[in-house]
N, C-alpha and C positions, 0 to 999 in steps of 0.2 A: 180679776183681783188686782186692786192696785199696788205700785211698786211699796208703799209702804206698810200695808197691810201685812199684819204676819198669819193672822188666824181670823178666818172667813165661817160665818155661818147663817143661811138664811132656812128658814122654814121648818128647823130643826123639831121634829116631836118622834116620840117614844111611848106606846103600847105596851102593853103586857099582859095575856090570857092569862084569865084567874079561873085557876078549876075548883071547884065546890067538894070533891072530894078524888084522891089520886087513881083511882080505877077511870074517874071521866077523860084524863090525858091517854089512856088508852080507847076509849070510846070513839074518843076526836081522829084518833089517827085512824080506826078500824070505818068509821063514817066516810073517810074520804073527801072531807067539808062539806057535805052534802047537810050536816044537822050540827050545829054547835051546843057544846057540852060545857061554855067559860062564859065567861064575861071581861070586855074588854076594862083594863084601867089604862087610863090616857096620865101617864109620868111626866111628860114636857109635852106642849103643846105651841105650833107654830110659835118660835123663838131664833130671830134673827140679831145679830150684830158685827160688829168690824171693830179686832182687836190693833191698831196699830204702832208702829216702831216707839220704842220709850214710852207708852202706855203703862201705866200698873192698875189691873183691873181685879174688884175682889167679889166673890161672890155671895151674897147673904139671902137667907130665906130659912122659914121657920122649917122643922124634921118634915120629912118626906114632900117637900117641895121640889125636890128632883135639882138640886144642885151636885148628888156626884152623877145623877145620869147624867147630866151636861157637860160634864168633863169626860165623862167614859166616850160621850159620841165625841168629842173633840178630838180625843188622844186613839180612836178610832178601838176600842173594846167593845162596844157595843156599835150594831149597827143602827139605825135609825127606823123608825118608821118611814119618815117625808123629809125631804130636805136636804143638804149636806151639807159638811163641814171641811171647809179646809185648812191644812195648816201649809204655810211654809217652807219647803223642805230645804231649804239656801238655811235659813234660819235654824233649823231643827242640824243641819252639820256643823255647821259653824260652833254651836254650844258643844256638839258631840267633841269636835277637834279641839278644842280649847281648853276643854277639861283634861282630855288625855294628855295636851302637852304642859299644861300645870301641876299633873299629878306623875310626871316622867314617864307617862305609860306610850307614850308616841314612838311606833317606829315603824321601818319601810315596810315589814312584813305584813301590820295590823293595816296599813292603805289598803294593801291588795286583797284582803280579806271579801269585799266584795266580788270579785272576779271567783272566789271559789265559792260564793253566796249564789250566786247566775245559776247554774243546772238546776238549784231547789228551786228559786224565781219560778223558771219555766215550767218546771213540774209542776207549781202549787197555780198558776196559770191555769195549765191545763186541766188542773183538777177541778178548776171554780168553775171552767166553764161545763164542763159533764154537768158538776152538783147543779149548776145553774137548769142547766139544761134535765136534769133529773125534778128539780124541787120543781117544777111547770108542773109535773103529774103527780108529786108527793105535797100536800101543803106542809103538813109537817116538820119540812127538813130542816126550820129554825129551831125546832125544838131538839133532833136528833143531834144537828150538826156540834153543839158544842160539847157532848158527851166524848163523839168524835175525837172529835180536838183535843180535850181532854188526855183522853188515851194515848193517843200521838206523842204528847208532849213527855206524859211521863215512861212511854217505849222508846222516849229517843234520849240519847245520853247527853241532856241540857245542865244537868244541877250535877253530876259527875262523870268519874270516864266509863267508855264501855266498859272495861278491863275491871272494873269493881264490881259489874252486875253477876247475878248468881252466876252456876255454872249452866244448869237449864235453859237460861234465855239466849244466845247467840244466834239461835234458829231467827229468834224475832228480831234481834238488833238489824241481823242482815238481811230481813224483808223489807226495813223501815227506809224507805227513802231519804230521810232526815239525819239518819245515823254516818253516814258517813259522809257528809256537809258537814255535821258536826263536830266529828273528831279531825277533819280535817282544820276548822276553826279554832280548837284549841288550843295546838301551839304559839300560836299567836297575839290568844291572849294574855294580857298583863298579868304578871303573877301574883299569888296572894299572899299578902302580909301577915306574917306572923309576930 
C-alpha cells in the first residue's frame, strides 16, 4: 500500500446463504456440506479501489446495491468472501488522538490503556486460531460464530459496570475472559457528561 493511501481494497465480494425456510439452517449444519439446503446471494462482487490522503469519496447506489456491506468490510464487521480491505491504522490513531484532545478527554492513564488491552489481544489470537483450526471440520462456524460473539459481548461488562449486573451472575462475569480487561479499562475512561 502506498504511503498515501489511507483505505485499500481489491477484490472485495460478499455472499450470503439464503435458506428457503429456517429448519434448512439446521439441515445445512446436520449435512456437514455434503448437500446444500441455500442458495447463494452474491451482495458485492469483485470491487477494488484506493481511497487517498484529502480524498472525499461518497458512495451512491440504488437499495440493496450493497453500499453498507462495503462499508461493513472496510471498517472490518463483516468478513468478506474474496479480497480484502485495508485501512490505515497511522491514520485511524491519529483521528482517535485528536478527538480526545479536543474534547479534554486526553490523558497519561487513557495512553496506556492499550498495555492492559495485550492479555485479551493474546487470548482472542489464540482463540481465532482453535476456531480456525476447528471451522476446517465445522463449515458452519460463520454461521454459529456471531451468535457467539454476541453472547460475549453482552456477558461482558461493555455498556456498564460489573457491579450493576444482578446478584446471580458473577459466577459468569468471572469465567469471561473479557471481564476483567474490561473493568480494568474503565477507570480510564473519559467521564460522562451530564
Amino acid at each position: 500500500m502506498s504511503s498515501d493511501v489511507v483505505i485499500s481494497a481489491r477484490g472485495l465480494s460478499k455472499s450470503y446463504r439464503l435458506f428457503g425456510h429456517p429448519g434448512d439452517r439446521v439441515k445445512q449444519f446436520l449435512s456437514l456440506g455434503l448437500k446444500h439446503y441455500h442458495r447463494e446471494f452474491a451482495a458485492l462482487s469483485d470491487v477494488s479501489f484506493d481511497i487517498r490522503k484529502r480524498e472525499t469519496v461518497g458512495i451512491i447506489g440504488h437499495n440493496s446495491s450493497g453500499k453498507s456491506t462495503l462499508l461493513q468490510l472496510i471498517c472490518g464487521i463483516l468478513k468478506p468472501t474474496a479480497g480484502t480491505a485495508l485501512v490505515y491504522t497511522g491514520f485511524n490513531i491519529l483521528i482517535l488522538v485528536a478527538a480526545l484532545a479536543l474534547t479534554d478527554n486526553l490523558s497519561a492513564g487513557l495512553l496506556l490503556v492499550p498495555l492492559l488491552i495485550l492479555p485479551a489481544l493474546l487470548l482472542g489470537i489464540g482463540a481465532d486460531w482453535f476456531l480456525a483450526a476447528w471451522g476446517v471440520f465445522i463449515k458452519d462456524m460463520t454461521q454459529i460464530m456471531p451468535l457467539l460473539v454476541q453472547m460475549l459481548l453482552f456477558l461482558s461488562p461493555v455498556f456498564y459496570p460489573a457491579s450493576a449486573a444482578p446478584p446471580g451472575l458473577p459466577f459468569l462475569y468471572n469465567t469471561n475472559p473479557l471481564g476483567a480487561v474490561i473493568e480494568a479499562v474503565h477507570p480510564y475512561l473519559p467521564p460522562e457528561k451530564t
